[in-house]
N, C-alpha and C positions, 0 to 999 in steps of 0.2 A: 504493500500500500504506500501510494504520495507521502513522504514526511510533510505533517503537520506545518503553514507559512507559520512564523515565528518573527514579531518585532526584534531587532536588535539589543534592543536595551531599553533602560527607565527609560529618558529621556525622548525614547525614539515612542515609547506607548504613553506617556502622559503628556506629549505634542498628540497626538493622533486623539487620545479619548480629550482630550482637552478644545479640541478643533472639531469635534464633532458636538460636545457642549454649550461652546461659542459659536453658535449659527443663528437662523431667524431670528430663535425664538429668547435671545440674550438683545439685538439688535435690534428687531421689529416689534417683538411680542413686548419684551420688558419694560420700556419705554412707556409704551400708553397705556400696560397698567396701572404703572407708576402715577402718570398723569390723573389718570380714571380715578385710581383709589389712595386721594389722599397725602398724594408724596411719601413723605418720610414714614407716615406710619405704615404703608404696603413694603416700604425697603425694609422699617426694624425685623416685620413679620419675616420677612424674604430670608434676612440675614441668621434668624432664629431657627427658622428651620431647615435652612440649608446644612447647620451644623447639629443638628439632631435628627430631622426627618429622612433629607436627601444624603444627608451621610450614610443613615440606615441601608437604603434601598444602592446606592451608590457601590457598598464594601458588598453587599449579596449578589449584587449581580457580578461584579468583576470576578469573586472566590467562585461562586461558580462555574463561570466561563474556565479559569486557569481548575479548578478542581476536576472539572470531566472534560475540559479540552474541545468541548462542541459548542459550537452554534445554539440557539437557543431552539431550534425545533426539538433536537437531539437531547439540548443538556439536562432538562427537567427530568425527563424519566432516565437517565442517568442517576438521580439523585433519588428519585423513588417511582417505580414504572408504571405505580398507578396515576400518577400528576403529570405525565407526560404529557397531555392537552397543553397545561399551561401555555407548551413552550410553541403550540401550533398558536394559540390567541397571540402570544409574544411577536411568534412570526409574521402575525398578520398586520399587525400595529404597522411597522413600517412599509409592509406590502400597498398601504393603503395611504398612508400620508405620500410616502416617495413620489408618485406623480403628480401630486398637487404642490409639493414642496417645490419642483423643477418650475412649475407654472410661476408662483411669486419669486424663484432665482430668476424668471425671465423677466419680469419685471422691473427685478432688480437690475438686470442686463441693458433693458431699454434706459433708463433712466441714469446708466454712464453713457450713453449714447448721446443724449439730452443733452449733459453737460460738456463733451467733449466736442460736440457737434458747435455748441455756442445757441442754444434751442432753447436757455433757459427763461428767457421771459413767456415763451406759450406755458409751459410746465407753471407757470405760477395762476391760470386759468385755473377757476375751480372745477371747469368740466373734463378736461385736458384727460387727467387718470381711466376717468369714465370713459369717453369716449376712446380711449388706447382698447381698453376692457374691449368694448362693442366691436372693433376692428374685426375683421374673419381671419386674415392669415399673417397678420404680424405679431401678436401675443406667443402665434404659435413659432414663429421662427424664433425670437428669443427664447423661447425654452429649449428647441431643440440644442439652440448653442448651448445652454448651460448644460443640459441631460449628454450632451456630447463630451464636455468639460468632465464630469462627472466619468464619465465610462469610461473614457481614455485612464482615470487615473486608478480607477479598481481594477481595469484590464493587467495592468504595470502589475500587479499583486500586494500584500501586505507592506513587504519590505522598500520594495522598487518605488512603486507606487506612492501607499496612504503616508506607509512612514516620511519619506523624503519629500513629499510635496506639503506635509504639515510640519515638517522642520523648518521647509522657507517659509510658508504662508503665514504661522501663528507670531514668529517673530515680527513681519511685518505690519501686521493686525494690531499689535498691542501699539507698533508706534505708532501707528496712525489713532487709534484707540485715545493715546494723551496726549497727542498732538491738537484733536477737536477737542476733549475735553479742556483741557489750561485755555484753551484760546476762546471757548465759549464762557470762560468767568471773567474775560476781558473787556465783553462787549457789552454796549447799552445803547437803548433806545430812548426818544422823547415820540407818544405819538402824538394825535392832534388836538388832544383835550390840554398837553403839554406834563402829561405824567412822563415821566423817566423811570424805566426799570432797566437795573443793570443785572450783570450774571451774580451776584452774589447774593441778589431778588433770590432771582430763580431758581440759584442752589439752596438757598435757606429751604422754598417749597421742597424740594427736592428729598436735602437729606435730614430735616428737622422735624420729626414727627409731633404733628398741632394731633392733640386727642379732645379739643373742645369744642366740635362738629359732628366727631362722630358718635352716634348711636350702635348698641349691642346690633342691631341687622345689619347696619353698614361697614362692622369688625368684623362680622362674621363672615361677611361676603369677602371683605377685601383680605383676609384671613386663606379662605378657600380660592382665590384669584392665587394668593403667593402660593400657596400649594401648587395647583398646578400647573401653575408655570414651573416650577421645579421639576418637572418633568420634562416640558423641553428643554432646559438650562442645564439639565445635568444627563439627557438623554438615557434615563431608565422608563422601566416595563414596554422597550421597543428592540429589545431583544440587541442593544446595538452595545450595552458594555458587555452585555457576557462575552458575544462575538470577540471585541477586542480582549477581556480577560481570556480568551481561550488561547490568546495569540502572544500569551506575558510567560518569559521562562521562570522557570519553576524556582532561581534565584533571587530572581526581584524581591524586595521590600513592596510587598504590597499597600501594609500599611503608610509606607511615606509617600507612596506613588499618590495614594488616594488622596492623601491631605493635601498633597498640590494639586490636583484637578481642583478638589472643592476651591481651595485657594488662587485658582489663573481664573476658574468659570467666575465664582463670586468677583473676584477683582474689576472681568471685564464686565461683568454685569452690570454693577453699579456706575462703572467710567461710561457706557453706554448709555444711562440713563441721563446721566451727567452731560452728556455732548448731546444730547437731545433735548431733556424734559426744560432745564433754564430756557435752552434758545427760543422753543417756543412761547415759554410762557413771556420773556422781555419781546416780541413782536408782533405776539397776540392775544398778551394777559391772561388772564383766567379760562376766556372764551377758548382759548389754542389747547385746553387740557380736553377738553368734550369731543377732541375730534375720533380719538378710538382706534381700530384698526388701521384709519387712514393716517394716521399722524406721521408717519415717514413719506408717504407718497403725496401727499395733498398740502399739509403743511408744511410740511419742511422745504418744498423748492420755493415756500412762502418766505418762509424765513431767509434762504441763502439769496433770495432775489433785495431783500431788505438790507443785506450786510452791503451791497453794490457789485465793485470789480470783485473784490475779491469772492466775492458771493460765490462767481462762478466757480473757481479754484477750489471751494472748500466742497462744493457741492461735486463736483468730480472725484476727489479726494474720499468723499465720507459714501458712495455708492461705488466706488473701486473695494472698501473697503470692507463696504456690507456685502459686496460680491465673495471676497476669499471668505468671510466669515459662512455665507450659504454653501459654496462649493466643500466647504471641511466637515460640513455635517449631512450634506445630500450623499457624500461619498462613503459617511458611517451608516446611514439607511442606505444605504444599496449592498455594502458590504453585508450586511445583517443579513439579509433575503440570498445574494449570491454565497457565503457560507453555507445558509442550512441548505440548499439547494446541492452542494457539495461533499455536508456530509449528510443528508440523506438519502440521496441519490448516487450518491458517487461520481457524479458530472464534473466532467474537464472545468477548469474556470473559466475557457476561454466560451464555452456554451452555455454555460449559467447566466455569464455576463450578458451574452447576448438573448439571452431569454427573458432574463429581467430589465434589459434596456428597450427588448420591443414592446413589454407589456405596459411598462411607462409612461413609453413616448404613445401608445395609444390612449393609455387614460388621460396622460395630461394633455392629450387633443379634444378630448369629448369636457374636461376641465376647461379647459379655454373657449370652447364653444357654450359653454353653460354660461358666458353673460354676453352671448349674441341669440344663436342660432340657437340652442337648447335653454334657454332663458328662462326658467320659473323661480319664484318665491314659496318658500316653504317658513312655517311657522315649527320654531323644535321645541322640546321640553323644556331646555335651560333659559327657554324665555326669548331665545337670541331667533333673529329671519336670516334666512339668505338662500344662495345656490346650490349648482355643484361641491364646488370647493368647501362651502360650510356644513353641508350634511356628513362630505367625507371625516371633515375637521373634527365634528361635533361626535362621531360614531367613533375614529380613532382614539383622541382624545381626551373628550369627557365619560366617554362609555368604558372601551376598551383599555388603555392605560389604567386608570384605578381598579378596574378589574383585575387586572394583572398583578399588579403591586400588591392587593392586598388578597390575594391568595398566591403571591409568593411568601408574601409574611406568614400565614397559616402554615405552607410547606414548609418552611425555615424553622418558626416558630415553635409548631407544635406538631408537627408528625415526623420529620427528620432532626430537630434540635437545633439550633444556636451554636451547637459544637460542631457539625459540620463547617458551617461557616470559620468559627472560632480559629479551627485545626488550618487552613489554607491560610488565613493570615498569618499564622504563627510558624508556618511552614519555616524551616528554616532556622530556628531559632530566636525570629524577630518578635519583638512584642505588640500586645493590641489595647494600648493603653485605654480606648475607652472601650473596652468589653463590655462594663456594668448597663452603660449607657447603651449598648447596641443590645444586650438583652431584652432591655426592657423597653424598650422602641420597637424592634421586633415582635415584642410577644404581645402586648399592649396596645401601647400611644400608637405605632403606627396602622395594627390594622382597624382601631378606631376613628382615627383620624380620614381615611380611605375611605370608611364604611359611609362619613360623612359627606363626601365630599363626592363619593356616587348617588345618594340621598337626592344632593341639589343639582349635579348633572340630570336626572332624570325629573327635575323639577316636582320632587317629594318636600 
């Protein structure tokens, strides 16, 4: 049989599981929750349970992965053969985002276009986004570039490939990273009523949690919003850290590997909300927090067109940027799906890859055509409307991720033990200083917290 692909080293697996944490959902998604729920008090929540909750789920899936060496279709019933399901739900989580994800990396694609082009006063149109959306065949060529970007670098393998294109990418991610952010606590507006906010406004909103607004519904939700987002921020129950734990030699410190994901993901996290949430609020006040999903694509060429010349510069600059961030995490969901394909079938890579690149590129064409040609509106249980893209969203997501997570905690918890886990960090003779805490997160806090947070997905 193939010897198992195998990262290189630490450095070469917590660039890759770190590049796959840092994508949208740290760049696009983070941001206008942030905005949505409060500023400071969604980050203290965010930051709280990234080191209790995301940590939990974070150290189970990577010990798994490195413990049975498979893929997440594979590894669950590795670990007990009756929960082997799990790891098909696992597998489908990113079977099912991965072509909608490609669709907003095209986006993200057009919109360096935009600014390299010199396009950017149309982009400050509020219909501009909208009307790209309704286009028939251009939404779809920028995806295909990025789904192209994408294959080429899982085609490369583990090593060739993910490792070496996330050793250049993440480097130059974080500087662009606090390059926008320092420069966005630089700037201020006066607008026409003659108010002046500057960035130290806006970072106050930002990381200074005001609790004299909110009401226990409005904690609880913005509570459940940093939940999970924590899922896309640290990419568990999508089967995408096992895959990379499966790929970490049997040397590694798992436990210090782990503390720096949580420590690069968290970092960029917050520097992301940072280079976003002030600039809109100094160019569109209060009103700039209510935009929601659209706050990078609608407001924000509002704001770079408001800085002037440089406007354009920054606005190339910070969509060059949320580009490497989407391409390092489209390429850990597609890795997820082209492993178990591998090891459950025993399929070449080079036929998995193009298996799961055609099935994609056809979903994310029937995705792109769901806000022209396949156009409807659906009302869903968590309250939220929209299309293609948001059904899928909402099914992966809010349905199937905390489904995952929290009968991976029952597996871990309480039918295989906490000592499986335990034994693979410890692998080695290294230690797992917060055991006590990952007990009882595990066995507890976390599958309650899950149980809750499927409750109000399914609008219970």
């Amino acid at each position: 049989m193939k010897k198992r692909d195998n990262f290189s080293g630490t450095l070469g697996f917590v660039m890759a599981a770190a590049g796959s944490a840092v994508g949208l959902g740290n760049m696009w998604r983070f941001p206008y929750l942030a905005a949505k729920d409060h500023g400071g008090v969604f980050l203290l929540c965010y930051i709280i349970l990234t080191i209790t909750f995301g940590f939990t789920l974070l150290t189970t899936e990577i010990a798994i992965g490195r413990r049975t060496g498979q893929s997440p279709l594979t590894a669950y019933g590795k670990i007990n053969k009756k929960w082997g399901w799990i790891g098909s739900l696992a597998c489908l989580v990113p079977i099912l985002i991965f072509p909608y994800y490609c669709v907003i990396g095209g986006w993200v694609m057009k919109y360096i276009t935009v600014y390299v082009t010199g396009q950017r006063q149309q982009a400050v149109d509020n219909d501009y986004f909208a009307s790209f959306l309704r286009q028939g065949s251009t939404p779809i060529v920028f995806m295909a570039i990025f789904l192209f970007i994408t294959w080429f670098i899982v085609y490369r393998g583990v090593d060739k490939g993910i490792e070496r294109f996330s050793k250049i990418l993440m480097p130059i991610l974080l500087v662009f990273v606090l390059f926008i952010s320092v420069y966005s606590l630089t700037i201020f507006y006066t607008d026409e009523s003659g108010i002046t906010r500057t960035g130290l406004d806006g970072s106050k909103f930002y990381l200074l949690p005001d609790f004299s607004t909110i009401t226990v519904k409005s904690f609880f939700v913005t509570l459940m919003d940093a939940m999970g987002q924590l899922f896309f921020s640290i990419s568990v129950a999508m089967g995408i850290m096992i895959t990379y734990g499966s790929y970490v030699k049997k040397d590694t410190n798992l436990m210090s590997a782990i503390n720096q994901i949580e420590i690069f993901d968290t970092f960029v996290a917050v520097l992301a909300g940072l280079m976003i949430v002030p600039a809109v609020y100094i160019f569109m006040g209060s009103e700039g927090m209510d935009a929601g999903s659209g706050l990078m694509f609608v407001s924000l060429p509002k704001v770079f067109h408001a800085m002037g010349k440089i406007g354009g510069w920054m606005g190339g600059i910070f969509f060059i940027m949320v580009a490497f961030a989407a391409i390092t995490s489209s390429v850990s969901m597609m890795e997820a799906v082209v492993s178990s394909l591998i090891d459950r079938f025993r399929l070449s890579r080079k036929k998995s890859v193009a298996i799961v690149g055609g099935y994609a590129f056809i979903g994310a064409v029937v995705v792109c055509l769901g806000y022209n040609k396949l156009y409807f509106n659906v009302s869903l249980p968590n309250g939220t409307q929209g299309q293609i893209l948001e059904v899928l969203d909402y099914i992966s997501n809010y349905c199937l991720m905390p489904f995952v997570a929290f009968f991976t905690c029952i597996l871990i918890g309480w039918v295989a033990g906490p000592k499986v886990i335990m034994e693979e960090i410890c692998f080695g003779g290294y230690s797992f200083k917060r055991k006590k805490l990952y007990v009882v997160m595990i066995k507890y806090i976390a599958p309650f917290l899950l149980f809750l947070l499927l409750l109000q997905s399914l609008g219970l």
